[in-house]
C-alpha positions in Angstrom: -10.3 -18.3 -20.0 -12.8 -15.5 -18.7 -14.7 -12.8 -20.6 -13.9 -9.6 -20.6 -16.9 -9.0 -18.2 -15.0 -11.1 -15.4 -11.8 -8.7 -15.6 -11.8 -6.3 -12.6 -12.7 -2.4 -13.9 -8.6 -1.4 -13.0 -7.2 -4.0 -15.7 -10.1 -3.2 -18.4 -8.6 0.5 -17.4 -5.3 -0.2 -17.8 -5.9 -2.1 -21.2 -7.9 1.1 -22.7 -5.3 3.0 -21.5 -2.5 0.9 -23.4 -4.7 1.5 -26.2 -4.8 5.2 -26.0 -1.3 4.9 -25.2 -0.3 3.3 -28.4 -2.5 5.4 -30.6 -1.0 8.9 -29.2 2.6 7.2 -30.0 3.7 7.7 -25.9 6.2 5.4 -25.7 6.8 5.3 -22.5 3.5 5.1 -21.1 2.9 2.1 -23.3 6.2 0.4 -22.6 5.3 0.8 -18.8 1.3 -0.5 -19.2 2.7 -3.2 -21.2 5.3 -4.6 -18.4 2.1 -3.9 -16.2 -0.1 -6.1 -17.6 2.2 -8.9 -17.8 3.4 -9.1 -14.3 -0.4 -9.4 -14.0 -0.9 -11.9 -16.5 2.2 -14.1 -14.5 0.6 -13.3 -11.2 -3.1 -15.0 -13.1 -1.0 -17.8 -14.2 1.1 -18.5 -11.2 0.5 -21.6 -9.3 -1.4 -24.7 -9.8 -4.2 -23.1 -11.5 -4.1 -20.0 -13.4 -7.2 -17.6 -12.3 -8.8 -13.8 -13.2 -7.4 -11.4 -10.4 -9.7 -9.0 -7.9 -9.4 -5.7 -7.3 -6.9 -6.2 -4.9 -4.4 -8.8 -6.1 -4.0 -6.2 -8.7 -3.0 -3.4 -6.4 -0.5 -6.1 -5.1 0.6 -6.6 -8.7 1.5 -2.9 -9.1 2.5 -1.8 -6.2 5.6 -4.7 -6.2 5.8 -3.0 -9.7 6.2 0.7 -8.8 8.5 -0.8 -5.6 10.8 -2.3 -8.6 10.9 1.0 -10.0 12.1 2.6 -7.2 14.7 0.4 -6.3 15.9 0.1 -9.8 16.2 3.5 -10.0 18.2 4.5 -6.6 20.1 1.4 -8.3 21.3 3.2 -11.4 21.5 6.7 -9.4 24.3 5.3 -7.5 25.5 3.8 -10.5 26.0 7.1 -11.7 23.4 6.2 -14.6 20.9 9.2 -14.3 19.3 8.3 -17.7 17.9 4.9 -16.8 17.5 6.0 -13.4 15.2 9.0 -14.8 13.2 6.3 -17.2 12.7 3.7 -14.1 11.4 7.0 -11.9 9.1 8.0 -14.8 7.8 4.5 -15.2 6.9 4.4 -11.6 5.0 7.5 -12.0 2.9 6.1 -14.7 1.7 3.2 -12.2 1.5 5.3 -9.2 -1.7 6.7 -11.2 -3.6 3.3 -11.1 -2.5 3.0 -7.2 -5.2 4.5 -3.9 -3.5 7.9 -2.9 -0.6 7.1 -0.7 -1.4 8.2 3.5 0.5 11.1 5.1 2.5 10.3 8.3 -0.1 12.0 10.2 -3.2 10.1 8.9 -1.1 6.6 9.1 0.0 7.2 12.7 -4.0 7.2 13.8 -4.6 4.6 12.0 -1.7 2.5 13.7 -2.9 4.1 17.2 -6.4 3.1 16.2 -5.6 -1.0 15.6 -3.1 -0.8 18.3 -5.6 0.7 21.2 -8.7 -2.0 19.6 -6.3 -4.9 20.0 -4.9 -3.9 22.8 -1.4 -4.8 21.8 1.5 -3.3 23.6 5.1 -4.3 23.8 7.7 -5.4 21.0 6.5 -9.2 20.8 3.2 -7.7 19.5 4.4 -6.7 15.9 3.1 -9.8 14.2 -0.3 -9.8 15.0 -0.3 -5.4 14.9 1.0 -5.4 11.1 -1.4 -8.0 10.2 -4.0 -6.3 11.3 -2.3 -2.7 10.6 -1.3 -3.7 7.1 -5.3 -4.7 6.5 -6.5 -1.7 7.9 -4.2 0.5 5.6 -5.3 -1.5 2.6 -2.2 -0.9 0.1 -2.0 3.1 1.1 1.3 3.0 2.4 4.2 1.1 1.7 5.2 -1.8 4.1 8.5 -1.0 5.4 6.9 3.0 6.4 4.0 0.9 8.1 6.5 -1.6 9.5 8.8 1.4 11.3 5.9 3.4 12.7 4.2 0.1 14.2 7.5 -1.0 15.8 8.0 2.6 17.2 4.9 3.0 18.7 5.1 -1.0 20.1 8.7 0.5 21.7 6.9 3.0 23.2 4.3 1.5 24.7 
């Protein structure tokens, strides 16, 4: 097992935060950090051999978390269960706190433009290698399917 040293600084922060959590009595907040830091705990012990996460697998981590949330949620609205689908929205708020700042349309657009006009990709067969190399570029700051539609929109265009 590793030392407390070896955990990256956003799972030390999400553990002191559970802790604060429990102490102030917020239920929901420590309900949601605790599902949190077990998807990250089965995401360590996933595989042949179980291993500390980066920085980075952890953003994965949440990220799919918070992307639960959201489809759980537009699951119960249409349900016609506003309650849960308040509590799942609320929960995704809580994570979206540990998550970078999401990109505007604007500021994703250049970026796409950017890795597009480097690579010199053009044309609809070039999505794979563009949101590979898009999708590193954006680093977790906007969600896959947005990134996804403006790369194939601006590949149709060109």
């Amino acid at each position: 097992m590793s030392t407390p040293t070896e955990r990256s600084q956003l799972e030390q922060r999400l553990r002191a935060d559970l802790t604060t959590a429990m102490k102030a009595r917020d239920e929901l907040r420590t309900s949601t950090l605790r599902l949190a830091l077990a998807a990250v705990k089965d995401a360590e012990v996933a595989g042949d051999t179980a291993r500390v996460l980066d920085e980075a697998e952890i953003l994965k981590v949440l990220t799919r978390e918070v992307k639960k949330r959201r489809e759980a949620a537009e699951a119960y609205a249409d349900a016609g269960r506003g309650e849960q689908a308040a509590r799942e929205r609320a929960e995704g708020e809580v994570l979206d706190e540990y998550l970078p700042s999401q990109l505007g349309d604007d500021e994703l657009a250049a970026i796409i433009d950017r890795v597009l006009g480097e690579l010199g990709l053009s044309g609809p067969k070039a999505i794979g290698p563009a949101m590979r190399s898009v999708q590193a570029a954006v680093a977790g700051r906007a969600e896959g399917g947005r990134v996804a539609a403006l790369v194939k929109a601006r590949l149709a265009g060109t």
